[in-house]
mmJSON file of the N, C-alpha and C atoms, coordinates in Angstrom:
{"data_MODEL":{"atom_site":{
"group_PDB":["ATOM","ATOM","ATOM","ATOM","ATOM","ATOM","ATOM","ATOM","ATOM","ATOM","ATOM","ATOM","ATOM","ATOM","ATOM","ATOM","ATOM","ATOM","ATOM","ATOM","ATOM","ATOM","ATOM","ATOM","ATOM","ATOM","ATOM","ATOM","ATOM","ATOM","ATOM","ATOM","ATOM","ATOM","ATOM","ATOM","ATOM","ATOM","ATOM","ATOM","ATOM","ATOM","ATOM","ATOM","ATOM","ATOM","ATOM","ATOM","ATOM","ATOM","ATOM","ATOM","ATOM","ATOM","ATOM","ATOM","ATOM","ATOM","ATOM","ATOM","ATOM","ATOM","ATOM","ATOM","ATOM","ATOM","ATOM","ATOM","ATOM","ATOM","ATOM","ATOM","ATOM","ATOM","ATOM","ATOM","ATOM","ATOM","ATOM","ATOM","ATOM","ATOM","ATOM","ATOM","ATOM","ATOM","ATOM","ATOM","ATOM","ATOM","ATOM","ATOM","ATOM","ATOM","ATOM","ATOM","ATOM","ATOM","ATOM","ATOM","ATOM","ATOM","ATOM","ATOM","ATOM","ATOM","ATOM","ATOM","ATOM","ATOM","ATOM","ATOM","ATOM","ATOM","ATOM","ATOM","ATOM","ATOM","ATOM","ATOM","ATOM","ATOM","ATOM","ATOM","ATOM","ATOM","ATOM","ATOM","ATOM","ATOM","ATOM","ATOM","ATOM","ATOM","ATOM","ATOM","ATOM","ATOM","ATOM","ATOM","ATOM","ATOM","ATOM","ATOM","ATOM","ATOM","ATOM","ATOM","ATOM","ATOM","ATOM","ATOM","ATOM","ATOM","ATOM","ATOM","ATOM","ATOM","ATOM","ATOM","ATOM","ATOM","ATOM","ATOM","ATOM","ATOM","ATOM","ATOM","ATOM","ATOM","ATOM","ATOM","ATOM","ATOM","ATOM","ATOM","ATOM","ATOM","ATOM","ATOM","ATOM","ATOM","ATOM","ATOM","ATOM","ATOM","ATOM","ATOM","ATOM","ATOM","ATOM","ATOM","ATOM","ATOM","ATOM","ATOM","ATOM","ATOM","ATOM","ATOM","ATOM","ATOM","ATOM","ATOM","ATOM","ATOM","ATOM","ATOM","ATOM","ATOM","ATOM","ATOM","ATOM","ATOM","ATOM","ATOM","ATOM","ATOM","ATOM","ATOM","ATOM","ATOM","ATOM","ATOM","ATOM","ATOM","ATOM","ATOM","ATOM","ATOM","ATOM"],
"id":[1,2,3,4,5,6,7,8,9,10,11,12,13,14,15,16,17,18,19,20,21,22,23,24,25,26,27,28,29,30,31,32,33,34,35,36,37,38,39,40,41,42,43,44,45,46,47,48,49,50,51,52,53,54,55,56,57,58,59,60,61,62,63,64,65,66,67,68,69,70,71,72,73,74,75,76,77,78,79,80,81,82,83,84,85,86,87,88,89,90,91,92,93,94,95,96,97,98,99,100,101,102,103,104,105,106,107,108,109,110,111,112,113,114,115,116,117,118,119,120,121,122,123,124,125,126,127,128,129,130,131,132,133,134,135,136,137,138,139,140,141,142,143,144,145,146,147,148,149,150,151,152,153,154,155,156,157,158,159,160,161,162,163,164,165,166,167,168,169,170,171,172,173,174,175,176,177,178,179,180,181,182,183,184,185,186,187,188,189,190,191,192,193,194,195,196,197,198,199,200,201,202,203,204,205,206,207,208,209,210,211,212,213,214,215,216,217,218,219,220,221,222,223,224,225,226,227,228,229,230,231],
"type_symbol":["N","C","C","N","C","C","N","C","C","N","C","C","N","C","C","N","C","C","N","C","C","N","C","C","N","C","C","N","C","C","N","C","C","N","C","C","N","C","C","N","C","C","N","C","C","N","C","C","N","C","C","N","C","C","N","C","C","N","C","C","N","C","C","N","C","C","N","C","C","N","C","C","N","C","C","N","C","C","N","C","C","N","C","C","N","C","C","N","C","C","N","C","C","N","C","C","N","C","C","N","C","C","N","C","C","N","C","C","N","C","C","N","C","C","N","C","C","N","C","C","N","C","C","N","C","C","N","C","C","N","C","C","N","C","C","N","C","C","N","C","C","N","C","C","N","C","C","N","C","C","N","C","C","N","C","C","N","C","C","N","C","C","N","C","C","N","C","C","N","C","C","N","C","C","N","C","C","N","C","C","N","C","C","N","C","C","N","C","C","N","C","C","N","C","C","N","C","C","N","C","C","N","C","C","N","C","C","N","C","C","N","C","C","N","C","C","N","C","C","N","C","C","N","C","C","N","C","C","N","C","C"],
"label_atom_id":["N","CA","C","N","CA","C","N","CA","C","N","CA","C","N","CA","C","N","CA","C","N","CA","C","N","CA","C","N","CA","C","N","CA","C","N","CA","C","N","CA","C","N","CA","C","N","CA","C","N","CA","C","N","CA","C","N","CA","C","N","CA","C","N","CA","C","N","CA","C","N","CA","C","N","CA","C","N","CA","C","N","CA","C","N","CA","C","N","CA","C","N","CA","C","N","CA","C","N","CA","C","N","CA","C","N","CA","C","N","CA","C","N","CA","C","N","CA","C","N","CA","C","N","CA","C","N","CA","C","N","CA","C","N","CA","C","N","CA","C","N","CA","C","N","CA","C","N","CA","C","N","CA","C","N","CA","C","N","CA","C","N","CA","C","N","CA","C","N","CA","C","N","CA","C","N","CA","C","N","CA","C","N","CA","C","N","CA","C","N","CA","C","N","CA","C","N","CA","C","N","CA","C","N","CA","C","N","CA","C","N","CA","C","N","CA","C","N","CA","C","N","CA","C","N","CA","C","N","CA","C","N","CA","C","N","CA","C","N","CA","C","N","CA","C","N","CA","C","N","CA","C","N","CA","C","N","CA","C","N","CA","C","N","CA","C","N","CA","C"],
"label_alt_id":[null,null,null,null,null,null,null,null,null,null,null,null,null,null,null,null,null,null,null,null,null,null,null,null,null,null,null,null,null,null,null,null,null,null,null,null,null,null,null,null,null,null,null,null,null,null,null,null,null,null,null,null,null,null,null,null,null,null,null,null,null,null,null,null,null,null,null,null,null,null,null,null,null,null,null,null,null,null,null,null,null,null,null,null,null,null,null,null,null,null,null,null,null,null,null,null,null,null,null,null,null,null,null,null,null,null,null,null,null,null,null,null,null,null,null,null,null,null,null,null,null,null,null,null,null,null,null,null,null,null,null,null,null,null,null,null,null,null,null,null,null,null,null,null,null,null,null,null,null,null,null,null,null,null,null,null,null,null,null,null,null,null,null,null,null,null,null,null,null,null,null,null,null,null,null,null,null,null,null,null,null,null,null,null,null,null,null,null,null,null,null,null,null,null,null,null,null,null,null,null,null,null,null,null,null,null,null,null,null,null,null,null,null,null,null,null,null,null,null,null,null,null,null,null,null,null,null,null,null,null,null],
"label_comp_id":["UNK","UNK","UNK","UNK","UNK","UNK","UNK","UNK","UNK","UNK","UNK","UNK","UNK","UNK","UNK","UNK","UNK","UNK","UNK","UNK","UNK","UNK","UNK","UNK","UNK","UNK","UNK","UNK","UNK","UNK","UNK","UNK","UNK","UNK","UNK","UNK","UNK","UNK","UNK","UNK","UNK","UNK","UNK","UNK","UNK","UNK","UNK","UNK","UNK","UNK","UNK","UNK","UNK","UNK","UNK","UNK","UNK","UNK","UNK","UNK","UNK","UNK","UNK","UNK","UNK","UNK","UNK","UNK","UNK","UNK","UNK","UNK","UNK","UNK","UNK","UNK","UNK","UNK","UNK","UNK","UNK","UNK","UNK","UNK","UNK","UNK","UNK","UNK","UNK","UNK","UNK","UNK","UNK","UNK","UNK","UNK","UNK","UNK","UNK","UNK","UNK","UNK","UNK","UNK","UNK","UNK","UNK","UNK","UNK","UNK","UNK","UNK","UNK","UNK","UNK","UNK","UNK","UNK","UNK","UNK","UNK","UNK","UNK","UNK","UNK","UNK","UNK","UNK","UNK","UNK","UNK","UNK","UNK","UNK","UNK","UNK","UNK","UNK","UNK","UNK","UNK","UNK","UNK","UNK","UNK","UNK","UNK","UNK","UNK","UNK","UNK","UNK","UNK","UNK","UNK","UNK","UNK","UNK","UNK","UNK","UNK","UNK","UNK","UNK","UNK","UNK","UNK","UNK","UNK","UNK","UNK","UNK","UNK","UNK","UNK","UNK","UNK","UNK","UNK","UNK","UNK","UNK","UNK","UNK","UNK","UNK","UNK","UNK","UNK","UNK","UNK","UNK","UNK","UNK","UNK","UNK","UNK","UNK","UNK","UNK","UNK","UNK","UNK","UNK","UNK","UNK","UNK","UNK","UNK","UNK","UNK","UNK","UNK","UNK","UNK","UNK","UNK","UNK","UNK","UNK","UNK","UNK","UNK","UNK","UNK","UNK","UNK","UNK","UNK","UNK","UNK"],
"label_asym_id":["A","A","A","A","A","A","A","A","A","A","A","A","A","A","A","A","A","A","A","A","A","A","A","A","A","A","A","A","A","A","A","A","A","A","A","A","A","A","A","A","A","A","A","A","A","A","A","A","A","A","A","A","A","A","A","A","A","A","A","A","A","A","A","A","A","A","A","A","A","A","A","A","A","A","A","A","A","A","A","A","A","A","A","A","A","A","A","A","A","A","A","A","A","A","A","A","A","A","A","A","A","A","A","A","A","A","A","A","A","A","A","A","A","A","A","A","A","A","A","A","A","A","A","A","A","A","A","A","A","A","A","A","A","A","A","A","A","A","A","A","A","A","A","A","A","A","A","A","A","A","A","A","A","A","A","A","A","A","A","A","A","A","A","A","A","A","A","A","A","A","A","A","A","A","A","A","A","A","A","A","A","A","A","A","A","A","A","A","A","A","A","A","A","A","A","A","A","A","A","A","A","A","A","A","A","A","A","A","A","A","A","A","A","A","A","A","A","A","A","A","A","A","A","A","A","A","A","A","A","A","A"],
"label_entity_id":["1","1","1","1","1","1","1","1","1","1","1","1","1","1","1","1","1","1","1","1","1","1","1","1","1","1","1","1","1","1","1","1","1","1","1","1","1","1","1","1","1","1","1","1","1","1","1","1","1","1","1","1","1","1","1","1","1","1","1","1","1","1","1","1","1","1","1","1","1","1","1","1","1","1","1","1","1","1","1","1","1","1","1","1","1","1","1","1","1","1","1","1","1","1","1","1","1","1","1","1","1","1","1","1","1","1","1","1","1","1","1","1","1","1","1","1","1","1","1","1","1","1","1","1","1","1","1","1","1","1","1","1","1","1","1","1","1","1","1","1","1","1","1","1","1","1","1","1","1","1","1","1","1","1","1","1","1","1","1","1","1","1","1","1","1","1","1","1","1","1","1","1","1","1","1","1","1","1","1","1","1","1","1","1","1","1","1","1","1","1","1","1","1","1","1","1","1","1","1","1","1","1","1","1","1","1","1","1","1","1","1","1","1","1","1","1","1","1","1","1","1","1","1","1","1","1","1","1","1","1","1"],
"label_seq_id":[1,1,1,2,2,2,3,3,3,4,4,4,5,5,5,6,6,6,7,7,7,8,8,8,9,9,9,10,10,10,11,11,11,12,12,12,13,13,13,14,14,14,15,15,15,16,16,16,17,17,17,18,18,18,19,19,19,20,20,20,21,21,21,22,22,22,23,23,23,24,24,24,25,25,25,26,26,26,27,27,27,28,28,28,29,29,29,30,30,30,31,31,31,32,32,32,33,33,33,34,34,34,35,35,35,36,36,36,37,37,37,38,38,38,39,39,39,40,40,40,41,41,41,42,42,42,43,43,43,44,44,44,45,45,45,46,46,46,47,47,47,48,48,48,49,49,49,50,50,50,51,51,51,52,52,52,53,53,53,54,54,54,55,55,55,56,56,56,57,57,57,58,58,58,59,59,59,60,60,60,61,61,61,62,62,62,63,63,63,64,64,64,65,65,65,66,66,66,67,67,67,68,68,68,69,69,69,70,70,70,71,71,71,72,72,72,73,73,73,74,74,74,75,75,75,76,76,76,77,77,77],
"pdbx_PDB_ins_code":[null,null,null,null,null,null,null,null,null,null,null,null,null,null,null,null,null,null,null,null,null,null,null,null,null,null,null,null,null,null,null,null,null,null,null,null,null,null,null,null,null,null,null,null,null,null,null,null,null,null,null,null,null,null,null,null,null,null,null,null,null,null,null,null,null,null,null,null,null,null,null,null,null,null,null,null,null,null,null,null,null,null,null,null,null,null,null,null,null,null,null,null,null,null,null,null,null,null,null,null,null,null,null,null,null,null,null,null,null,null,null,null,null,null,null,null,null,null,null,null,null,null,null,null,null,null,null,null,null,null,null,null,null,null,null,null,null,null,null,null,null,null,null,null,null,null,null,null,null,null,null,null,null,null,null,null,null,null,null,null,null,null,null,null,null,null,null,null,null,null,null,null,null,null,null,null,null,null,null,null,null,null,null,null,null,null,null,null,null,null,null,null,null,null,null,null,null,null,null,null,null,null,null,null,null,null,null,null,null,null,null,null,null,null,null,null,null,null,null,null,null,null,null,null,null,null,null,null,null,null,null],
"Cartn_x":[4.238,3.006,2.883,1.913,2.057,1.111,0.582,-0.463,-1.325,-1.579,-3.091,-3.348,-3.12,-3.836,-5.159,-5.533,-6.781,-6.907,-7.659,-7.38,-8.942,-8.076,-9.405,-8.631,-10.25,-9.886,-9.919,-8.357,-8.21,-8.338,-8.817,-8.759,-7.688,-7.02,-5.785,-5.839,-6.151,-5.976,-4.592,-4.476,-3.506,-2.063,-1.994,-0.643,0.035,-1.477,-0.713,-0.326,-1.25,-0.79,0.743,1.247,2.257,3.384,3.273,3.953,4.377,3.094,3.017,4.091,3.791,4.431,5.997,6.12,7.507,8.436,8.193,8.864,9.114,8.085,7.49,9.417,9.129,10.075,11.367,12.154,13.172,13.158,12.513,12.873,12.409,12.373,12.164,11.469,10.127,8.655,7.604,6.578,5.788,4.507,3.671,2.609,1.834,1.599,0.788,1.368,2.791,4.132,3.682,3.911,3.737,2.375,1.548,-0.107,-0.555,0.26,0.054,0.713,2.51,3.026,2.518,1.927,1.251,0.361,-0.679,-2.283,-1.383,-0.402,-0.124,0.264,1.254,1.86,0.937,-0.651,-1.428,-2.339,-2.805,-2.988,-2.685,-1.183,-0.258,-0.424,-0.643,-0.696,-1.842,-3.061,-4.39,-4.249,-3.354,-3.371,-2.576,-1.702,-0.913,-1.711,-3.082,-3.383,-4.549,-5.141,-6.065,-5.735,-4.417,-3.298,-3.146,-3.105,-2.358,-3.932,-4.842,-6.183,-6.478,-6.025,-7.256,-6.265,-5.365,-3.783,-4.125,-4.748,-4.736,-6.755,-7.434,-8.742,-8.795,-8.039,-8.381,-7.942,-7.398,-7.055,-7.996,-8.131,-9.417,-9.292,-10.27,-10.477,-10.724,-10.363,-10.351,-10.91,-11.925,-12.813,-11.434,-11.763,-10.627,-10.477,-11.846,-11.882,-10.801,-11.192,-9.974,-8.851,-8.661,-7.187,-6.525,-6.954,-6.761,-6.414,-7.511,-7.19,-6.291,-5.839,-4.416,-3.154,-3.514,-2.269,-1.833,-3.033,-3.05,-2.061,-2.957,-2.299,-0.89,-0.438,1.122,2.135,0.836,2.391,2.199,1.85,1.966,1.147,0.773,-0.479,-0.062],
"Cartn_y":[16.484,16.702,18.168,18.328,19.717,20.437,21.913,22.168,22.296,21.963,21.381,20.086,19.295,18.022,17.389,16.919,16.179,14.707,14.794,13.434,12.506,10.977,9.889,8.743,8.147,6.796,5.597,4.405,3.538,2.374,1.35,0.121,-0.672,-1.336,-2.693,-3.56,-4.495,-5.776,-6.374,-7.172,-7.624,-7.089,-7.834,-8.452,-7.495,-6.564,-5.353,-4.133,-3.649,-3.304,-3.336,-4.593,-4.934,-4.534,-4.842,-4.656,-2.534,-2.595,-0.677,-0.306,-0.869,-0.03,-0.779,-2.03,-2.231,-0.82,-1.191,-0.187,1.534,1.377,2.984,2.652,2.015,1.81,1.757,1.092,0.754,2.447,2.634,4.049,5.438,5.718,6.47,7.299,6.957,7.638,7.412,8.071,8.115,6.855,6.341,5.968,6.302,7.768,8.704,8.84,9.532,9.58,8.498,7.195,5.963,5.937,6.237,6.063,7.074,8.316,9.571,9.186,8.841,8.198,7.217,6.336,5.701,5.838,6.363,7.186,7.649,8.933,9.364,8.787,7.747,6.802,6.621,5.709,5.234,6.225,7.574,8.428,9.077,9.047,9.375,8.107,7.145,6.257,6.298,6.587,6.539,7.777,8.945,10.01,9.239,8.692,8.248,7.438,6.643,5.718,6.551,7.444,8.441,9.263,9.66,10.257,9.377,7.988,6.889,6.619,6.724,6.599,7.722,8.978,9.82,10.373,9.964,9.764,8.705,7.622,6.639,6.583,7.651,7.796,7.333,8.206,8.146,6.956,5.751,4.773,3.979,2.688,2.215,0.833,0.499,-0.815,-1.874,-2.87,-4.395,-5.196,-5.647,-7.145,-7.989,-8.891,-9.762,-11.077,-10.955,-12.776,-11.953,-11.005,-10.252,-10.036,-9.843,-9.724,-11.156,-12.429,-13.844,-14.008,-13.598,-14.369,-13.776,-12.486,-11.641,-12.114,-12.442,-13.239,-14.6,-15.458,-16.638,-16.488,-15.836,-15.017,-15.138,-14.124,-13.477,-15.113,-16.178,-17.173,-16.901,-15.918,-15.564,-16.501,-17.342,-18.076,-19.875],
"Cartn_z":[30.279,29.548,29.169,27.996,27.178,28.567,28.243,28.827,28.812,27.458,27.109,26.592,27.581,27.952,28.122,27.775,28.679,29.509,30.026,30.583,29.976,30.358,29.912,30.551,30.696,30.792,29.774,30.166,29.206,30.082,29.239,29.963,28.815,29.655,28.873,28.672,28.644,28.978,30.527,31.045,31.814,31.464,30.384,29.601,28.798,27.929,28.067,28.737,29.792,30.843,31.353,31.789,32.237,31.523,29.805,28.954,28.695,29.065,28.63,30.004,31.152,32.396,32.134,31.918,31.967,30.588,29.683,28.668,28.85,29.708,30.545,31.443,32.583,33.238,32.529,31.75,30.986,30.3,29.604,28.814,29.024,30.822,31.687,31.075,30.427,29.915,30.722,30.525,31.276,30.402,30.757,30.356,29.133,29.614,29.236,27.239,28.184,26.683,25.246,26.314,25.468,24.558,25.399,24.764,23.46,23.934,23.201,21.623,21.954,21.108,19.385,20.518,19.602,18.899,19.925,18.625,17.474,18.056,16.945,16.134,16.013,14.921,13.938,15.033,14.187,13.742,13.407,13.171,11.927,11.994,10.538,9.32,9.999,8.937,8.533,9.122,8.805,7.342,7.784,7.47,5.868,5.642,4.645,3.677,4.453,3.758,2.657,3.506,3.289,1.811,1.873,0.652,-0.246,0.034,-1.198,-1.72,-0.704,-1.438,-2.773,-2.342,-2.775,-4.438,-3.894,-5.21,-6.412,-6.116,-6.972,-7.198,-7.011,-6.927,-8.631,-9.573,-10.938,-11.573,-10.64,-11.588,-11.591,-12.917,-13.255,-12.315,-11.856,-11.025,-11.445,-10.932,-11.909,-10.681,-10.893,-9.713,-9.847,-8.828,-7.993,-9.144,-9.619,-10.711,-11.838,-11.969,-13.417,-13.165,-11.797,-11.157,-11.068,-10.956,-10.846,-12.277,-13.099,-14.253,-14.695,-14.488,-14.97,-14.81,-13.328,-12.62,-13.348,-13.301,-14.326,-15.581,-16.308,-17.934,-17.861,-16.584,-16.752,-16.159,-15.826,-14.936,-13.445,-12.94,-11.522,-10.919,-11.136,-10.186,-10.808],
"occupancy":[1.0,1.0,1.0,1.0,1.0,1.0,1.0,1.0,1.0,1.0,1.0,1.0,1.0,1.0,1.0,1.0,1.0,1.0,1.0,1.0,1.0,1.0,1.0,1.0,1.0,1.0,1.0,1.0,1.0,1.0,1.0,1.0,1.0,1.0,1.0,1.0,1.0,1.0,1.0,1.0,1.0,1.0,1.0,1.0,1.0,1.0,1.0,1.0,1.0,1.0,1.0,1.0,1.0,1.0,1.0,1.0,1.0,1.0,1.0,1.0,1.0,1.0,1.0,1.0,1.0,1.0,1.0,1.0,1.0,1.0,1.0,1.0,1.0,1.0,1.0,1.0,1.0,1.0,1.0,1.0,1.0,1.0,1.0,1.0,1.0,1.0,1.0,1.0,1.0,1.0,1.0,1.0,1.0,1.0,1.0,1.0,1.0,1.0,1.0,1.0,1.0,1.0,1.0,1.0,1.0,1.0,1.0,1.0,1.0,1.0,1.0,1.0,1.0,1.0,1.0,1.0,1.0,1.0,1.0,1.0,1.0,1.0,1.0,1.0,1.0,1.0,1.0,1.0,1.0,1.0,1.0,1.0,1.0,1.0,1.0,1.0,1.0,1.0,1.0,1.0,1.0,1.0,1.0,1.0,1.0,1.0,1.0,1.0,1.0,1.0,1.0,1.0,1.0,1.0,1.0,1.0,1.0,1.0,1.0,1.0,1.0,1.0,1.0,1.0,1.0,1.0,1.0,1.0,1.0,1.0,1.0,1.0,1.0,1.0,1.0,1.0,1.0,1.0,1.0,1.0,1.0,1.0,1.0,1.0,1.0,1.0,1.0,1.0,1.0,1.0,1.0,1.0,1.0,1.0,1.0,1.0,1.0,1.0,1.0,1.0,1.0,1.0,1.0,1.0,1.0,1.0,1.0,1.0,1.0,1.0,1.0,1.0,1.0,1.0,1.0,1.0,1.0,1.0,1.0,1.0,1.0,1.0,1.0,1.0,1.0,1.0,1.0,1.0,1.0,1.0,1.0],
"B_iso_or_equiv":[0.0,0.0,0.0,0.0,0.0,0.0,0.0,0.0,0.0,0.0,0.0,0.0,0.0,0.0,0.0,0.0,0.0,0.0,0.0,0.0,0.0,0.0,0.0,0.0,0.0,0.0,0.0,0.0,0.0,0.0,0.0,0.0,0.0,0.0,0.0,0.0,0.0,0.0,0.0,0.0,0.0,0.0,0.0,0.0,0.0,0.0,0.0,0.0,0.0,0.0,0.0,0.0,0.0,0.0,0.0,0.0,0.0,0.0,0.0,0.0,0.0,0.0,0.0,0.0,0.0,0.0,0.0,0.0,0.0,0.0,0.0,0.0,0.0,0.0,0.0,0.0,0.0,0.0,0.0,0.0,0.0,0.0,0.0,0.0,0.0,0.0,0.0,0.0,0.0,0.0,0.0,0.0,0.0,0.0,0.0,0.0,0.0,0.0,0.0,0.0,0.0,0.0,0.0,0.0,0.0,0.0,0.0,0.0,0.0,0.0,0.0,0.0,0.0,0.0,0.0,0.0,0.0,0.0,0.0,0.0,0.0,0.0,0.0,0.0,0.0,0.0,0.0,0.0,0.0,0.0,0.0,0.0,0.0,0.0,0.0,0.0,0.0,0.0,0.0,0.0,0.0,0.0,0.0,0.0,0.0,0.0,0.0,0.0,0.0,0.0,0.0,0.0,0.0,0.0,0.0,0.0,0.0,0.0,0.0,0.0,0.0,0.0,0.0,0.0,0.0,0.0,0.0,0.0,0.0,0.0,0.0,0.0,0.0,0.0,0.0,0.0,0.0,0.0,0.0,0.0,0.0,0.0,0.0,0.0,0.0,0.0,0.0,0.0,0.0,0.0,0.0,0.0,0.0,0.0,0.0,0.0,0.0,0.0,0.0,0.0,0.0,0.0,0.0,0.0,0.0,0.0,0.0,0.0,0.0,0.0,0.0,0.0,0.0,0.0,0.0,0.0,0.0,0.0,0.0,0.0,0.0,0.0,0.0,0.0,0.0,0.0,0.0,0.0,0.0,0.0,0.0],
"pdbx_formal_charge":[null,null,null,null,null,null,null,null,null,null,null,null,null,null,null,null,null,null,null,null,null,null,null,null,null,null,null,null,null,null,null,null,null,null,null,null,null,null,null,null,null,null,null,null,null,null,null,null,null,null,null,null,null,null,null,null,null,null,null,null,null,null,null,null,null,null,null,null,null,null,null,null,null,null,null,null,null,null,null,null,null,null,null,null,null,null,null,null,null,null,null,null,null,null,null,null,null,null,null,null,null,null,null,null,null,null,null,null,null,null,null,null,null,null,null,null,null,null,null,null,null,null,null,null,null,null,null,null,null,null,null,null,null,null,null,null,null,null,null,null,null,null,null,null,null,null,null,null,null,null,null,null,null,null,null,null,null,null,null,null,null,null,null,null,null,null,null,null,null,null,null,null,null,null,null,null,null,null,null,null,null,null,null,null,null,null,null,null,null,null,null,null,null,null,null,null,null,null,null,null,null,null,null,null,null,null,null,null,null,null,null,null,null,null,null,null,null,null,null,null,null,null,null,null,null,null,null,null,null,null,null],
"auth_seq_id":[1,1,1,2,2,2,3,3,3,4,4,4,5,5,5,6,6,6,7,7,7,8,8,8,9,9,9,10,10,10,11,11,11,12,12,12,13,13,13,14,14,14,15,15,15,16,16,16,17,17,17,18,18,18,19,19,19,20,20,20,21,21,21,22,22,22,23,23,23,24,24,24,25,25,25,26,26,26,27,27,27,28,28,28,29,29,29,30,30,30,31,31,31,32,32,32,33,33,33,34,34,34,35,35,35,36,36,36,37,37,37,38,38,38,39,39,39,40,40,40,41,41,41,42,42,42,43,43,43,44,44,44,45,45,45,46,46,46,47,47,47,48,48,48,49,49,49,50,50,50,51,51,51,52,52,52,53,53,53,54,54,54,55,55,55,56,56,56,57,57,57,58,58,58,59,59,59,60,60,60,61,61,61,62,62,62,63,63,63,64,64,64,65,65,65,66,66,66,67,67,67,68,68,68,69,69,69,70,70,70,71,71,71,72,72,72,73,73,73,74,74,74,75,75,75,76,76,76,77,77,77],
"auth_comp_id":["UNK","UNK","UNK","UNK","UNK","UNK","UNK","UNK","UNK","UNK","UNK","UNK","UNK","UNK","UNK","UNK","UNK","UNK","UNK","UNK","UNK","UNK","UNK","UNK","UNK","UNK","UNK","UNK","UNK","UNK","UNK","UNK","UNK","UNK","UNK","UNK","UNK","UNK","UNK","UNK","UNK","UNK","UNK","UNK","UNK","UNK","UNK","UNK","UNK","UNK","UNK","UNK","UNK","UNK","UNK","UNK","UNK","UNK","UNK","UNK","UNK","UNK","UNK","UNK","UNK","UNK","UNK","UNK","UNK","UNK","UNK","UNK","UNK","UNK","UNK","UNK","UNK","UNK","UNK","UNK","UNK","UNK","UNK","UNK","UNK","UNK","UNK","UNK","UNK","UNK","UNK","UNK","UNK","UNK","UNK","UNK","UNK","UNK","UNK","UNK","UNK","UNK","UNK","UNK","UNK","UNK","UNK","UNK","UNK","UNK","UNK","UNK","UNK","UNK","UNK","UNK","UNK","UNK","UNK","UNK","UNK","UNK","UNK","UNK","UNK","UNK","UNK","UNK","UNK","UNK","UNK","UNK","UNK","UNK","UNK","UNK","UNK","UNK","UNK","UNK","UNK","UNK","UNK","UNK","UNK","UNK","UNK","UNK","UNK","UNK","UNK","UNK","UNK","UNK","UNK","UNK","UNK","UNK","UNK","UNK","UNK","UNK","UNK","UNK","UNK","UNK","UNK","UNK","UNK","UNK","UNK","UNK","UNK","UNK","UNK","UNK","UNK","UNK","UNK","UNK","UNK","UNK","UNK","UNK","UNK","UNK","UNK","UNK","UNK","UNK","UNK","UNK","UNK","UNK","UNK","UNK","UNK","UNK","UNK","UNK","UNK","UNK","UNK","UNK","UNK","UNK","UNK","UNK","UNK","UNK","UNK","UNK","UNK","UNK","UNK","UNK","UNK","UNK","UNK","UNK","UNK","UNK","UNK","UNK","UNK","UNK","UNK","UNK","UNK","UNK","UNK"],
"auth_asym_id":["A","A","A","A","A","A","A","A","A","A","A","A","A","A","A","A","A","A","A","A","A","A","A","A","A","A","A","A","A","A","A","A","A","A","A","A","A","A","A","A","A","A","A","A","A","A","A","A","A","A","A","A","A","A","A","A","A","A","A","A","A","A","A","A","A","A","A","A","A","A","A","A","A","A","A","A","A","A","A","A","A","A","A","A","A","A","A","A","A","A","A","A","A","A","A","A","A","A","A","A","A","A","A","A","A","A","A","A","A","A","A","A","A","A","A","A","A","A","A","A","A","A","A","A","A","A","A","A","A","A","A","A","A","A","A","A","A","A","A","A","A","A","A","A","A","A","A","A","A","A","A","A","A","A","A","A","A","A","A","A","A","A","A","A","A","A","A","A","A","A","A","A","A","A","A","A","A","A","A","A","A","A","A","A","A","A","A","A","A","A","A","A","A","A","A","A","A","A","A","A","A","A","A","A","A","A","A","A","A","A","A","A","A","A","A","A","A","A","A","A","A","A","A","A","A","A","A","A","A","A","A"],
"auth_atom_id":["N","CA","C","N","CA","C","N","CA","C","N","CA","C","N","CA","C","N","CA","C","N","CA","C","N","CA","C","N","CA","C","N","CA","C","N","CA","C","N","CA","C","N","CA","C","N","CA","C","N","CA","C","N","CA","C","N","CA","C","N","CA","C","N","CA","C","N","CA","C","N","CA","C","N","CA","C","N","CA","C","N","CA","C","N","CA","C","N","CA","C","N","CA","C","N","CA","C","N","CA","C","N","CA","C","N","CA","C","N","CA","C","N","CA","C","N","CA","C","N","CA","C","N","CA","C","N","CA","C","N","CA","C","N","CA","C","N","CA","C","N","CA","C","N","CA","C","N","CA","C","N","CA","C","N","CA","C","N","CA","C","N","CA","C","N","CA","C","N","CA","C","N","CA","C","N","CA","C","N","CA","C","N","CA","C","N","CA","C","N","CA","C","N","CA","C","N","CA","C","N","CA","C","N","CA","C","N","CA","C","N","CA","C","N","CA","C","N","CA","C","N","CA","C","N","CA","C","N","CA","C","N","CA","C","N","CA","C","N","CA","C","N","CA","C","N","CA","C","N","CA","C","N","CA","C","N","CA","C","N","CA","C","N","CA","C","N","CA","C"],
"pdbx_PDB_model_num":[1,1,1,1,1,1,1,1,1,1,1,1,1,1,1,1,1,1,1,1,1,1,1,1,1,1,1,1,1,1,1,1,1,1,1,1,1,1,1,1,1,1,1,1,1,1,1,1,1,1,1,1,1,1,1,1,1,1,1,1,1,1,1,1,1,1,1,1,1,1,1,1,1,1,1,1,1,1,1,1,1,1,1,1,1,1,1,1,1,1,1,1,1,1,1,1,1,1,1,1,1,1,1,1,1,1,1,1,1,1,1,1,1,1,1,1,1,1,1,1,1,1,1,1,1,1,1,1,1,1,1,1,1,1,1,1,1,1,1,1,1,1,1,1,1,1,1,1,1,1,1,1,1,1,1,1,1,1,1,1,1,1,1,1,1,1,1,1,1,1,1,1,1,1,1,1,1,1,1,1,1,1,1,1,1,1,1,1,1,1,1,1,1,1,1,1,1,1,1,1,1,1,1,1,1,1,1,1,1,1,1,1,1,1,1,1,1,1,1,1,1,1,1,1,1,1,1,1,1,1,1]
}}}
């Protein structure tokens, strides 16, 4: 662990629990490693989706019935 850490508490479920400590075990990581790991994953993607949002801000929007009937139009449906 870095040295600036903090600590908290998580609750698991059973099943994943079991699942988090076995993989912990098998790929001689810690828990902690694993948990940290992951926020971050899901973090960056939040961070990606945030970018593909604010990238495609200026394109024009089409309701879902206009998107159907487009689909219709082209054969796709």
């Amino acid at each position: 662990m870095s040295e600036a850490t903090k600590r908290s508490t998580v609750y698991f479920k059973p099943e994943i629990y079991s699942a988090l400590r076995l993989k912990a075990a098998v790929t001689n990581r810690s828990l902690s490693e694993l948990v940290n790991e992951a926020v971050r994953h899901t973090l960056r993607e939040d961070e990606e989706d945030l970018t593909a949002f604010e990238e495609r801000v200026a394109e024009p929007t089409i309701s879902y019935e206009e998107l159907l009937k487009k689909l219709r139009a082209d054969g796709k449906l």
